[in-house]
PDB file as gemmi writes it, atoms N, CA and C in Angstrom:
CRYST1    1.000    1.000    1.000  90.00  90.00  90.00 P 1                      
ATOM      1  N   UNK A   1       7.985  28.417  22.944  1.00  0.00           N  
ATOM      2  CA  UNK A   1       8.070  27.049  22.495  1.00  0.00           C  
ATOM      3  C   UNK A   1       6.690  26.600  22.026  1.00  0.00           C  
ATOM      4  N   UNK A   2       6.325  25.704  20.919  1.00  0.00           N  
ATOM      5  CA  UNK A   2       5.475  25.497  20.213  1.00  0.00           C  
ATOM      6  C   UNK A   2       4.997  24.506  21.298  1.00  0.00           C  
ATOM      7  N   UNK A   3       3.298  24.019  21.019  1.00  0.00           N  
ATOM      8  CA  UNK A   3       2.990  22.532  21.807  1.00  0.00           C  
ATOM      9  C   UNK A   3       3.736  21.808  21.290  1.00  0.00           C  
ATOM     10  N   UNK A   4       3.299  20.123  21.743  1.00  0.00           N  
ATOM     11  CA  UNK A   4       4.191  19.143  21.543  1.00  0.00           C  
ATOM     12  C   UNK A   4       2.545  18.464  20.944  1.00  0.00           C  
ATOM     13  N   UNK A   5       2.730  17.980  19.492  1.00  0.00           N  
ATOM     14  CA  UNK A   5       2.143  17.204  18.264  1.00  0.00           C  
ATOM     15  C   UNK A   5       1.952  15.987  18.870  1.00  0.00           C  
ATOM     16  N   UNK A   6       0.570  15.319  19.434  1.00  0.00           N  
ATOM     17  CA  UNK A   6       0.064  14.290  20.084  1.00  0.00           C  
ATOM     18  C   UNK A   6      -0.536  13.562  19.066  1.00  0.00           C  
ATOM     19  N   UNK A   7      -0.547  11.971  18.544  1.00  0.00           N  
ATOM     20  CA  UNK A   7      -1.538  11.665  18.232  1.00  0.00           C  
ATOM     21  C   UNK A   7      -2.977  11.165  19.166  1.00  0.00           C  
ATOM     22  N   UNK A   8      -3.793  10.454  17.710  1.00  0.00           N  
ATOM     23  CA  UNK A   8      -5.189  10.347  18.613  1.00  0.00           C  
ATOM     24  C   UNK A   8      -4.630   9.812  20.144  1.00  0.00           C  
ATOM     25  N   UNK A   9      -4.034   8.461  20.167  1.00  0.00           N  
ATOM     26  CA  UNK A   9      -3.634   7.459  21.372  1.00  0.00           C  
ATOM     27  C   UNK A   9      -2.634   7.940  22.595  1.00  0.00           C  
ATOM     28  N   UNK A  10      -2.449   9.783  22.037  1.00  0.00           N  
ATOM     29  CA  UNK A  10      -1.583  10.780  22.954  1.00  0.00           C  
ATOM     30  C   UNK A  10      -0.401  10.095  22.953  1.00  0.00           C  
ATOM     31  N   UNK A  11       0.294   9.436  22.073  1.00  0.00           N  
ATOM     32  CA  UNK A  11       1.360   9.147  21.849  1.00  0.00           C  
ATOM     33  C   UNK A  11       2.678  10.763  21.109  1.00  0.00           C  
ATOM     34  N   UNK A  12       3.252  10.926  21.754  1.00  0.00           N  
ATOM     35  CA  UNK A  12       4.120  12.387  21.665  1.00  0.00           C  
ATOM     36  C   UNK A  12       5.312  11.603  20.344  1.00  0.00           C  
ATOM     37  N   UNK A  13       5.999  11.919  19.302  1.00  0.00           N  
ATOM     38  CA  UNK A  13       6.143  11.266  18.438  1.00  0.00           C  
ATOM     39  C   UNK A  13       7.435  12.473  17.879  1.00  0.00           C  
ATOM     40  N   UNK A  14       8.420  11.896  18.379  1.00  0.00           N  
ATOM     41  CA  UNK A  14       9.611  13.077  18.342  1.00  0.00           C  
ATOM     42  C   UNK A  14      10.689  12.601  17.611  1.00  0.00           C  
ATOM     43  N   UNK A  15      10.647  11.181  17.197  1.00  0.00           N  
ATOM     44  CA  UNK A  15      12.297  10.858  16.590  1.00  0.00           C  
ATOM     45  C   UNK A  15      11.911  10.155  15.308  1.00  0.00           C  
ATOM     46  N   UNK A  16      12.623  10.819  14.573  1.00  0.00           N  
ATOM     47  CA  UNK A  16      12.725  10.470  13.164  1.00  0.00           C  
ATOM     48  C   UNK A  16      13.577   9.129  12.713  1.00  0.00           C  
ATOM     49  N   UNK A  17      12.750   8.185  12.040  1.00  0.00           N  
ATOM     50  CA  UNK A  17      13.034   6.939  11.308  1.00  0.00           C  
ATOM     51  C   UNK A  17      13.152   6.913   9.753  1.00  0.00           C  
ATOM     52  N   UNK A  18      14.713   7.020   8.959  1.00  0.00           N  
ATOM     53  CA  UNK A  18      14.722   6.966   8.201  1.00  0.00           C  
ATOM     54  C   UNK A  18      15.533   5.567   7.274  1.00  0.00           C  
ATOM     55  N   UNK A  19      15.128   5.410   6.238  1.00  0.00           N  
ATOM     56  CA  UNK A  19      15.719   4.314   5.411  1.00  0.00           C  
ATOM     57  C   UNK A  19      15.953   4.407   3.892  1.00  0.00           C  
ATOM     58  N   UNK A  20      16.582   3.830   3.125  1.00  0.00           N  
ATOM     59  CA  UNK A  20      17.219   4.189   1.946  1.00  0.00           C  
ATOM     60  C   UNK A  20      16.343   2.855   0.840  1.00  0.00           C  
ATOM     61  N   UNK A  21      15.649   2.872   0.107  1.00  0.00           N  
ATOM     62  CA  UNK A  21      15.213   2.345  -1.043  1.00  0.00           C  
ATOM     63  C   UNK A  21      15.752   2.311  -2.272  1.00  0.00           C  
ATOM     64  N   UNK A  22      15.516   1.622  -3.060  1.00  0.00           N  
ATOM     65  CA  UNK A  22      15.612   1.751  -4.779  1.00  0.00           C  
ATOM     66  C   UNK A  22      14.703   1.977  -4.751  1.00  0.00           C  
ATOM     67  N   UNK A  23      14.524   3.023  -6.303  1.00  0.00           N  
ATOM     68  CA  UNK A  23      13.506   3.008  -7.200  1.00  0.00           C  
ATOM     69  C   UNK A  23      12.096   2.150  -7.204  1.00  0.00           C  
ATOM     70  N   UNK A  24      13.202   0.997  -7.776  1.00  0.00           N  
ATOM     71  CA  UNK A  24      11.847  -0.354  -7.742  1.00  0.00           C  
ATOM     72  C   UNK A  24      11.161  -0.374  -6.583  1.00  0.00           C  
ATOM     73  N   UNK A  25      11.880  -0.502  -5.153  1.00  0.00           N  
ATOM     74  CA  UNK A  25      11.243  -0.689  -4.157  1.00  0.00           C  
ATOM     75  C   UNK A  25      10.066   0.562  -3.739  1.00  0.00           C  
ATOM     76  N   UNK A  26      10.754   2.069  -3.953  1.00  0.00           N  
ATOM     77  CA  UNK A  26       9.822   3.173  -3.570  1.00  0.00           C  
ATOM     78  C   UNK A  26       8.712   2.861  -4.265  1.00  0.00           C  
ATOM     79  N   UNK A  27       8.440   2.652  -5.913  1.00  0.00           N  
ATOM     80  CA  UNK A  27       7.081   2.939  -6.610  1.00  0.00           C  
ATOM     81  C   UNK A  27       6.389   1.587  -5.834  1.00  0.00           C  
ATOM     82  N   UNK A  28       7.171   0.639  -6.004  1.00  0.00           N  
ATOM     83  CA  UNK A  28       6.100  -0.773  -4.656  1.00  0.00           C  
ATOM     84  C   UNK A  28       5.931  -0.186  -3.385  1.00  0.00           C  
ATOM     85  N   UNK A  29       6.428   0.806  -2.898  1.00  0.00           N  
ATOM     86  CA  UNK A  29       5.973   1.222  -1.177  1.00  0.00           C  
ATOM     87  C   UNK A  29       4.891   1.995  -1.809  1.00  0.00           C  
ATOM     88  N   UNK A  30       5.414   2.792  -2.515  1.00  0.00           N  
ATOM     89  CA  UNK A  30       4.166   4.043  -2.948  1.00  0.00           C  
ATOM     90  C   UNK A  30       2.903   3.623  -3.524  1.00  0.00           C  
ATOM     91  N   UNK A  31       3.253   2.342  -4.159  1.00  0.00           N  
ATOM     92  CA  UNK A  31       1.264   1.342  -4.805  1.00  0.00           C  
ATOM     93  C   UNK A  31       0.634   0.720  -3.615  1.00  0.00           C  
ATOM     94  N   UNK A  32       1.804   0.141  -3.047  1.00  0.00           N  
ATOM     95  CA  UNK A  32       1.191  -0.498  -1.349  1.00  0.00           C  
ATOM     96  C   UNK A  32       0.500   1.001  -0.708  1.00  0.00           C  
ATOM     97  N   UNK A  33       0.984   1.953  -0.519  1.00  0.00           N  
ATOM     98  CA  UNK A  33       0.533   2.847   0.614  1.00  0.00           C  
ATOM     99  C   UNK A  33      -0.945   3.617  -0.159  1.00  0.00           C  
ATOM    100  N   UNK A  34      -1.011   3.813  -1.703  1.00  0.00           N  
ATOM    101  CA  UNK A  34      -1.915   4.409  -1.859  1.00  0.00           C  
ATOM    102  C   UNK A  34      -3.342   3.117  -1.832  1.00  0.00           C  
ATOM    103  N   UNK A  35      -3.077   1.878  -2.138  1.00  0.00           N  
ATOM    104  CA  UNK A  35      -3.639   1.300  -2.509  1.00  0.00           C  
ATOM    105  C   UNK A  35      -4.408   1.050  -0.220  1.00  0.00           C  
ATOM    106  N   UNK A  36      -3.492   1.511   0.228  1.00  0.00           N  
ATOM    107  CA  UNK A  36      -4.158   1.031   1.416  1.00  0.00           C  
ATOM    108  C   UNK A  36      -4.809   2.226   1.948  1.00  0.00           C  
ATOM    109  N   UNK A  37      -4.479   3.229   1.482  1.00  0.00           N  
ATOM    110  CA  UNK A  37      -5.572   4.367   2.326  1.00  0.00           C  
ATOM    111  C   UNK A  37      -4.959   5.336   3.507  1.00  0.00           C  
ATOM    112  N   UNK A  38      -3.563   4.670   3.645  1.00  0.00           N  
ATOM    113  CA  UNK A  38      -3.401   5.527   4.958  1.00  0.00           C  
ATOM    114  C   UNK A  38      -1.753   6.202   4.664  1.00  0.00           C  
ATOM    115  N   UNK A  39      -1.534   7.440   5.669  1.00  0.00           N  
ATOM    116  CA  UNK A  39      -0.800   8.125   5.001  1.00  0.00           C  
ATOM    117  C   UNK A  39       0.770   7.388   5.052  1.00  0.00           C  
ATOM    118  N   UNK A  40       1.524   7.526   4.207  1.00  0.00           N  
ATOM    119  CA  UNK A  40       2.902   6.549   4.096  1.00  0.00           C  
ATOM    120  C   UNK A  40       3.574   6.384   5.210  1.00  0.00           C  
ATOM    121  N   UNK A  41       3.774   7.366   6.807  1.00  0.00           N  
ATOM    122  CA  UNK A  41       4.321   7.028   8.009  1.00  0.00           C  
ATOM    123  C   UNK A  41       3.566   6.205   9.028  1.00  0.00           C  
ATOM    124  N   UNK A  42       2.281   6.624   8.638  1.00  0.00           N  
ATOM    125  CA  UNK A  42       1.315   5.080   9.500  1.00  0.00           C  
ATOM    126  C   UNK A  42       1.681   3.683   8.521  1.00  0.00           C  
ATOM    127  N   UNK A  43       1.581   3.891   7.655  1.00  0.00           N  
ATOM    128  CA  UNK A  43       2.103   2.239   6.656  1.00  0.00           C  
ATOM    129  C   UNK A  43       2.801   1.598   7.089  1.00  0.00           C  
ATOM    130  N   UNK A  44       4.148   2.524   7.022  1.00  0.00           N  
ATOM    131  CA  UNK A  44       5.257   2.152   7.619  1.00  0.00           C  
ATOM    132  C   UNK A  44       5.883   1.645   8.453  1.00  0.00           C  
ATOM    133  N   UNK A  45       5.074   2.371   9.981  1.00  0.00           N  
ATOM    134  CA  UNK A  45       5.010   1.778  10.641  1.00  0.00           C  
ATOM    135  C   UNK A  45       4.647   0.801  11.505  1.00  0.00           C  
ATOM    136  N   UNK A  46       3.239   0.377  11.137  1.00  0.00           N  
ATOM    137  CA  UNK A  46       2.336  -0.564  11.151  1.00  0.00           C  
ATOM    138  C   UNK A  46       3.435  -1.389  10.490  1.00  0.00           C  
ATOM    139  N   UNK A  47       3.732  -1.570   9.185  1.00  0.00           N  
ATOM    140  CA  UNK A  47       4.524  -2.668   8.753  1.00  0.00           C  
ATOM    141  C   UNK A  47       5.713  -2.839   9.796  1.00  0.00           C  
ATOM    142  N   UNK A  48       6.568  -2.077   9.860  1.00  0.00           N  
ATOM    143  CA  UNK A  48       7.671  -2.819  10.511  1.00  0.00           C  
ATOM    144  C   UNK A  48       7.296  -2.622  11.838  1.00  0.00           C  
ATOM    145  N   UNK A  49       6.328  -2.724  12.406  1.00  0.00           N  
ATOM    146  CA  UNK A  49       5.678  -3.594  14.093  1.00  0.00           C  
ATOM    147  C   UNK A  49       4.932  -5.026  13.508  1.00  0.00           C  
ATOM    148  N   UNK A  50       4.895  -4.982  12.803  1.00  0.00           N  
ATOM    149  CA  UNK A  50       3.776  -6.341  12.025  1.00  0.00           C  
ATOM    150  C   UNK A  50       2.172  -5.747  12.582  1.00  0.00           C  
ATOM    151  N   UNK A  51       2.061  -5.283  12.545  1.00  0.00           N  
ATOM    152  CA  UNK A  51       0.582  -4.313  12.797  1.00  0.00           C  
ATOM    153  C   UNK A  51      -0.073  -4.561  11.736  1.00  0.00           C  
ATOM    154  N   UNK A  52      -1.555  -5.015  12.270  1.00  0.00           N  
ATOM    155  CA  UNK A  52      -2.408  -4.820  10.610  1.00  0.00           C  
ATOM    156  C   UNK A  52      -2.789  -3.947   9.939  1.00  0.00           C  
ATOM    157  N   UNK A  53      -2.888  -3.543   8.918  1.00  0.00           N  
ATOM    158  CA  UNK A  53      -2.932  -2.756   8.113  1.00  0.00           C  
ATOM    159  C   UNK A  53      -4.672  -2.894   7.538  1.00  0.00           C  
ATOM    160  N   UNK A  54      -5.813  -2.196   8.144  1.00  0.00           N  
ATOM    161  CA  UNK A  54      -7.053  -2.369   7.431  1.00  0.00           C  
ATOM    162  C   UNK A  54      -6.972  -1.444   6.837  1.00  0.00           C  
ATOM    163  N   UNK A  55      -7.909  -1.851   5.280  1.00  0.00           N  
ATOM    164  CA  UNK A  55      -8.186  -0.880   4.685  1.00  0.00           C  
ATOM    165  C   UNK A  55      -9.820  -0.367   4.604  1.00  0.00           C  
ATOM    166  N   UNK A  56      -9.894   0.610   4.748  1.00  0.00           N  
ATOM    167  CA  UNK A  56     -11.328   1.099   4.513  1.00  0.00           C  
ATOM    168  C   UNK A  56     -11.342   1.573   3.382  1.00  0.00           C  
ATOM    169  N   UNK A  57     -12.435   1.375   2.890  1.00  0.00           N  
ATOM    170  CA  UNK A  57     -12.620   1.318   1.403  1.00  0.00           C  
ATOM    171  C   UNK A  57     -13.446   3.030   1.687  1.00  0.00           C  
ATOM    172  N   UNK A  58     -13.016   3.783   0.494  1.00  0.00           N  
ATOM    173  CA  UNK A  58     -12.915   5.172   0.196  1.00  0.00           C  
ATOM    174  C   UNK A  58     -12.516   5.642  -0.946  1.00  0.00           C  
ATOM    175  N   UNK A  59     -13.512   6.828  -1.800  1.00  0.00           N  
ATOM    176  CA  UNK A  59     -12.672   6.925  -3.579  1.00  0.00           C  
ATOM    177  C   UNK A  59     -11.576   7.192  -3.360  1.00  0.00           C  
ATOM    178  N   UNK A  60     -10.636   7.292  -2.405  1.00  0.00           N  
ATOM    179  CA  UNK A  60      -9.138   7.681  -2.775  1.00  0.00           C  
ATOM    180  C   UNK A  60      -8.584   6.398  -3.224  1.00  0.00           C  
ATOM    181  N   UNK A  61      -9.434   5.300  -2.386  1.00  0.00           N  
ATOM    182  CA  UNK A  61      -8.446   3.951  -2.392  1.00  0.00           C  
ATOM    183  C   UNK A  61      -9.544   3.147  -3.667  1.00  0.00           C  
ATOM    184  N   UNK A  62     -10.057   3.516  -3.930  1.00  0.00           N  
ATOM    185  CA  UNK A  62     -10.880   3.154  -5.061  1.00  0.00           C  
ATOM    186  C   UNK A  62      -9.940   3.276  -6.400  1.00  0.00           C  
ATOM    187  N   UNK A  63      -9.837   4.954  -6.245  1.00  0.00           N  
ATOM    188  CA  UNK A  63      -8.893   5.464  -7.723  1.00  0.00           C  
ATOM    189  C   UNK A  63      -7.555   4.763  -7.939  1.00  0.00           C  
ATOM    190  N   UNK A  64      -6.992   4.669  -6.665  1.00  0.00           N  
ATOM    191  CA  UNK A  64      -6.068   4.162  -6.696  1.00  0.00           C  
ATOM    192  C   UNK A  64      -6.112   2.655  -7.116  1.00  0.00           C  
ATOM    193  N   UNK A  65      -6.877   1.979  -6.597  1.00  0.00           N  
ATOM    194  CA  UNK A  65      -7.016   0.608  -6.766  1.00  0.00           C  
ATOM    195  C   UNK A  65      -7.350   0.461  -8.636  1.00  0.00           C  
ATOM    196  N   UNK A  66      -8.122   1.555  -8.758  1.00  0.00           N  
ATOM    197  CA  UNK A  66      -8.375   1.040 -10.487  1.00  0.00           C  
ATOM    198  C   UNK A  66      -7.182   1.483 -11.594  1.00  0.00           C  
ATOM    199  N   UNK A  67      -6.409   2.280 -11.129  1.00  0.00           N  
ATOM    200  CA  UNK A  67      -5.334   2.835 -11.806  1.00  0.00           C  
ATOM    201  C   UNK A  67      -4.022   1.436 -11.582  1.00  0.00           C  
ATOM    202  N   UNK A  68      -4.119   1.141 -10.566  1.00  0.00           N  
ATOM    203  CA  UNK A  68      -3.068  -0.254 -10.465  1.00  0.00           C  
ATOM    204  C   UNK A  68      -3.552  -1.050 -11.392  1.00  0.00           C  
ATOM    205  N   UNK A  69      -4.884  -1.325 -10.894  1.00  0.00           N  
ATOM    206  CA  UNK A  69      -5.465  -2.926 -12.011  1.00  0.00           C  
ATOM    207  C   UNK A  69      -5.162  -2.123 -13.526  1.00  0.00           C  
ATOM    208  N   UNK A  70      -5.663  -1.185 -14.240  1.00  0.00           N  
ATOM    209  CA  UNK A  70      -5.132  -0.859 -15.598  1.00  0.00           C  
ATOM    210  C   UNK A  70      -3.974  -0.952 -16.002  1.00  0.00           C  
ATOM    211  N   UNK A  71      -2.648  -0.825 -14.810  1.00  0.00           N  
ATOM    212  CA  UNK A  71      -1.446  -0.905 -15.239  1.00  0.00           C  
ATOM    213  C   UNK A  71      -0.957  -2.419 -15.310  1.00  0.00           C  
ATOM    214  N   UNK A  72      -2.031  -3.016 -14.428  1.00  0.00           N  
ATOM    215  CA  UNK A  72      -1.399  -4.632 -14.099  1.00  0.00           C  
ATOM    216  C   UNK A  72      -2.072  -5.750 -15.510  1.00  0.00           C  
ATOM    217  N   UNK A  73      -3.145  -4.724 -15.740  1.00  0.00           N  
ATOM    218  CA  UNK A  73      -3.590  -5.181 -17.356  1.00  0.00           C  
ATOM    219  C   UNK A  73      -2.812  -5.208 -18.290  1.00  0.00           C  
ATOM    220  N   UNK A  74      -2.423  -3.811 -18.754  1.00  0.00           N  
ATOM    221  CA  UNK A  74      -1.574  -3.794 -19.873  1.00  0.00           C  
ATOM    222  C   UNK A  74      -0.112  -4.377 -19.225  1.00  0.00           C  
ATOM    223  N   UNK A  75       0.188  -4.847 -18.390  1.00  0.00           N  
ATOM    224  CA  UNK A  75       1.333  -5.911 -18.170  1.00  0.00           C  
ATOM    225  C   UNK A  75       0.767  -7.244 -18.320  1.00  0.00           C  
ATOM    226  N   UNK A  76      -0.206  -7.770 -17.941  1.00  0.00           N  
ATOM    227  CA  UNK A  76      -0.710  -8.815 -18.072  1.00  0.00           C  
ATOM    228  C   UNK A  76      -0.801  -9.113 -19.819  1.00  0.00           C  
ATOM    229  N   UNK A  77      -1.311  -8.689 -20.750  1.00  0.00           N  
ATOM    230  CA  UNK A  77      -1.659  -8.003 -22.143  1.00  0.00           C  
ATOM    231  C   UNK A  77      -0.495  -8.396 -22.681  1.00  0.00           C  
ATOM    232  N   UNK A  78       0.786  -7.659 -22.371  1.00  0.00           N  
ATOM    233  CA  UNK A  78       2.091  -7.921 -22.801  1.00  0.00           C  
ATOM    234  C   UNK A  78       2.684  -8.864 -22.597  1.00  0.00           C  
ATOM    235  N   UNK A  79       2.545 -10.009 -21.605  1.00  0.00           N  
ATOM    236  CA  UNK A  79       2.980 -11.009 -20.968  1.00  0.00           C  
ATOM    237  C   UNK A  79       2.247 -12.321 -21.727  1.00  0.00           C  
ATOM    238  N   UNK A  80       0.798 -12.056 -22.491  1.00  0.00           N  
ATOM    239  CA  UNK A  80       0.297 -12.678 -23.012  1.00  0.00           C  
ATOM    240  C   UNK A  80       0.918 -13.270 -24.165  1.00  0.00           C  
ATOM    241  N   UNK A  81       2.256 -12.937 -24.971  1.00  0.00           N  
ATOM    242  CA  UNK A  81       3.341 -12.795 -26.471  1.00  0.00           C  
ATOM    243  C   UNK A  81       4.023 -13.855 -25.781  1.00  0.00           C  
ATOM    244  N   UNK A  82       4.470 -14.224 -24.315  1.00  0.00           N  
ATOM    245  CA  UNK A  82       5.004 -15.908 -24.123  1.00  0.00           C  
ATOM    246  C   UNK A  82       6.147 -15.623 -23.181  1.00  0.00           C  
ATOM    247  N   UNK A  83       6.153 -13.719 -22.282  1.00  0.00           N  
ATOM    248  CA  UNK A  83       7.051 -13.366 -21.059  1.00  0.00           C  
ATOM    249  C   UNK A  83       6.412 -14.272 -20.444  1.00  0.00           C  
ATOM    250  N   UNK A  84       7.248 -13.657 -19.061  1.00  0.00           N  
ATOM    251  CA  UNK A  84       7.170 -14.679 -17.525  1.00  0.00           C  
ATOM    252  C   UNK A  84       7.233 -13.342 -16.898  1.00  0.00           C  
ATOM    253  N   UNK A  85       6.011 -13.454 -15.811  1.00  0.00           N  
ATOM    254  CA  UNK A  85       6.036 -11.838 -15.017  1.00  0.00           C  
ATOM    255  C   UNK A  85       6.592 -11.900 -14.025  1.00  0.00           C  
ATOM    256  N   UNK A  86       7.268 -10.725 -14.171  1.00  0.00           N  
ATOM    257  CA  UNK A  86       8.154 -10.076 -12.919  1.00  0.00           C  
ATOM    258  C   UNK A  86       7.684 -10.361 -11.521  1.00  0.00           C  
ATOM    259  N   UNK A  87       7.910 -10.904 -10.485  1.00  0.00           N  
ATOM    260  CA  UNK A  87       8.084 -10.829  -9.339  1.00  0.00           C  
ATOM    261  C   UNK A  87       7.386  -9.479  -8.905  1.00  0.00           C  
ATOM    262  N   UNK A  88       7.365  -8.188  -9.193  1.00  0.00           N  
ATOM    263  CA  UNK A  88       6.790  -7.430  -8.624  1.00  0.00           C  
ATOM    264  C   UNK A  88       5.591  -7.591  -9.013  1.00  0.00           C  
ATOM    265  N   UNK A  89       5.350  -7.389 -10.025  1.00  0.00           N  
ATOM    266  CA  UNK A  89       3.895  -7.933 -10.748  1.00  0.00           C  
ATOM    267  C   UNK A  89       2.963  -9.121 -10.043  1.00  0.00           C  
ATOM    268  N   UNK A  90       3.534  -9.733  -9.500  1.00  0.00           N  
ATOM    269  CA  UNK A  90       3.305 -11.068  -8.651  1.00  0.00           C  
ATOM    270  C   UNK A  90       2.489 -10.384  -7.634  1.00  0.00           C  
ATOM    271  N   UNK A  91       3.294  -9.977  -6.770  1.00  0.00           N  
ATOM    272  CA  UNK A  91       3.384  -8.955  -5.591  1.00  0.00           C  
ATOM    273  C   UNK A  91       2.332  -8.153  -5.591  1.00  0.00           C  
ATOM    274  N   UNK A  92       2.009  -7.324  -6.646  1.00  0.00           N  
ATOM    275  CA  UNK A  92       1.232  -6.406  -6.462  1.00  0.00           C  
ATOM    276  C   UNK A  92      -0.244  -7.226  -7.006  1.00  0.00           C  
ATOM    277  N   UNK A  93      -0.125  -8.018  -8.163  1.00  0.00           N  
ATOM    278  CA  UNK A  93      -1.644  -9.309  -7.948  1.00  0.00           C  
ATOM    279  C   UNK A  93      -1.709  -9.831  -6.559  1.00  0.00           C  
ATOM    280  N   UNK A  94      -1.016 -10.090  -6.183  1.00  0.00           N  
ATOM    281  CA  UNK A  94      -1.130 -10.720  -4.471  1.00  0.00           C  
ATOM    282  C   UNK A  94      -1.553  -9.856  -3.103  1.00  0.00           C  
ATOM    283  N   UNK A  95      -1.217  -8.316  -3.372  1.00  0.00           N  
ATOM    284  CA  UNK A  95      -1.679  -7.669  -2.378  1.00  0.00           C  
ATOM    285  C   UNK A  95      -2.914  -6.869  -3.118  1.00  0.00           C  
ATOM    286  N   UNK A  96      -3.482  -6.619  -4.176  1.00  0.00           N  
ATOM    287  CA  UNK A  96      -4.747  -6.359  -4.609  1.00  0.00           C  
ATOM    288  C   UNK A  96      -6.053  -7.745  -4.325  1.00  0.00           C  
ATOM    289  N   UNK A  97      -5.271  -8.569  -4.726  1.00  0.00           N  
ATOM    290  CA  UNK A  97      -6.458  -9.998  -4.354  1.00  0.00           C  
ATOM    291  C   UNK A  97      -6.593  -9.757  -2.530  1.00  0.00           C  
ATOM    292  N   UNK A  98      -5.521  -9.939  -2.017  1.00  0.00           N  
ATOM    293  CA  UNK A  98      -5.854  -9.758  -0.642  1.00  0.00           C  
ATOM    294  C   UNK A  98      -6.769  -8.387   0.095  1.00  0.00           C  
ATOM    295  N   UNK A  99      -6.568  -7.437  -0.563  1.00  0.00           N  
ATOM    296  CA  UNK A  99      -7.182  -6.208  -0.328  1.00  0.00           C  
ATOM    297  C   UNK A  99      -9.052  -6.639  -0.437  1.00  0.00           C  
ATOM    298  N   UNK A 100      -9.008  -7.009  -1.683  1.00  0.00           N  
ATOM    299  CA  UNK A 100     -10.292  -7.250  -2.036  1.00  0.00           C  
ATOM    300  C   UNK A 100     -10.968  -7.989  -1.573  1.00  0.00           C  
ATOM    301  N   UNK A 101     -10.522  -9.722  -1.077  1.00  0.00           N  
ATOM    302  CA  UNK A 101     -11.027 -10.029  -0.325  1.00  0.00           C  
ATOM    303  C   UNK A 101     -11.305  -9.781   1.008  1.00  0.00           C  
ATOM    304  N   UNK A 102     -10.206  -8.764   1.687  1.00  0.00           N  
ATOM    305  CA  UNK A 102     -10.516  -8.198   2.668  1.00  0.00           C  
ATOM    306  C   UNK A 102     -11.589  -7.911   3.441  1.00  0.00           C  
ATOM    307  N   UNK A 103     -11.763  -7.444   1.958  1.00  0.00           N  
ATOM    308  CA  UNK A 103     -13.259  -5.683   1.899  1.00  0.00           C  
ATOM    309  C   UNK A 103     -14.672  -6.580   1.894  1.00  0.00           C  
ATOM    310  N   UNK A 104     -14.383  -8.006   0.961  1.00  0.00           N  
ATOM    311  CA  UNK A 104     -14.786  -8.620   0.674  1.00  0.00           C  
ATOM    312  C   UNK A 104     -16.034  -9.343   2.324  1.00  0.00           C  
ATOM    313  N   UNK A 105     -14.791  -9.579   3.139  1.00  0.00           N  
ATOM    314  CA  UNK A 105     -15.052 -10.316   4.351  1.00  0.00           C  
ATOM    315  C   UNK A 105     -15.923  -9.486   5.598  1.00  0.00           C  
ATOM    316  N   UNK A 106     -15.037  -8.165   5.178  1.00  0.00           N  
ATOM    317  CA  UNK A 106     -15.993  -7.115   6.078  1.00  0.00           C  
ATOM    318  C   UNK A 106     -17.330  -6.610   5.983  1.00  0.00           C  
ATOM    319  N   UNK A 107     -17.918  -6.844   4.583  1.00  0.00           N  
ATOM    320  CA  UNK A 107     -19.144  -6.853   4.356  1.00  0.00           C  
ATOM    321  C   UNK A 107     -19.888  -7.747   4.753  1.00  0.00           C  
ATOM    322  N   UNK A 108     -19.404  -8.798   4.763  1.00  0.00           N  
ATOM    323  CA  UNK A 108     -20.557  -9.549   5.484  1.00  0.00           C  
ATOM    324  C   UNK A 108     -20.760 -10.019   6.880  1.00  0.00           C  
TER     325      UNK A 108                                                      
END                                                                             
């Protein structure tokens, strides 16, 4: 029999939690999780305990962070012709501003 997979807090971690998404919703879990740094089953679960979620700033979450803002540009860009932005678009300006000020607060 193999050991038994402890994390750091020796928490033993044996039962699987699964859930069903759309599309729309996965690529928003998947910008939330890269944009925060940590791997998608800590996200996860931190979110549904209401756990905070810090981010430490690192080039993974850097790249990630500048590849969102370019995409949220050229939506912004397009929206400029007299659309009304999507709700996700909202969402994801709202959790990049918060990120930043975050990072923002921890520096000083």
């Amino acid at each position: 029999m193999s050991a038994k997979n402890v994390d750091r807090h020796n928490r033993f971690r044996n039962i699987t939690v699964g859930f069903r998404v759309s599309p729309e919703e996965n690529e928003q879990l998947n910008r939330a999780v890269a944009l925060s740094g940590l791997p998608k089953q800590e996200y996860c679960y931190r979110k549904c305990l209401n756990r905070d979620i810090t981010v430490t700033p690192n080039p993974r979450v850097f790249k990630a962070m500048n590849v969102h803002m370019l995409s949220i540009l050229k939506e912004l860009q397009r929206l400029s012709q007299g659309d009304n932005p999507s709700r996700e678009l909202l969402e994801d300006i709202a959790l990049i501003t918060k990120m930043l000020n975050d990072m923002k607060e921890e520096r000083k």
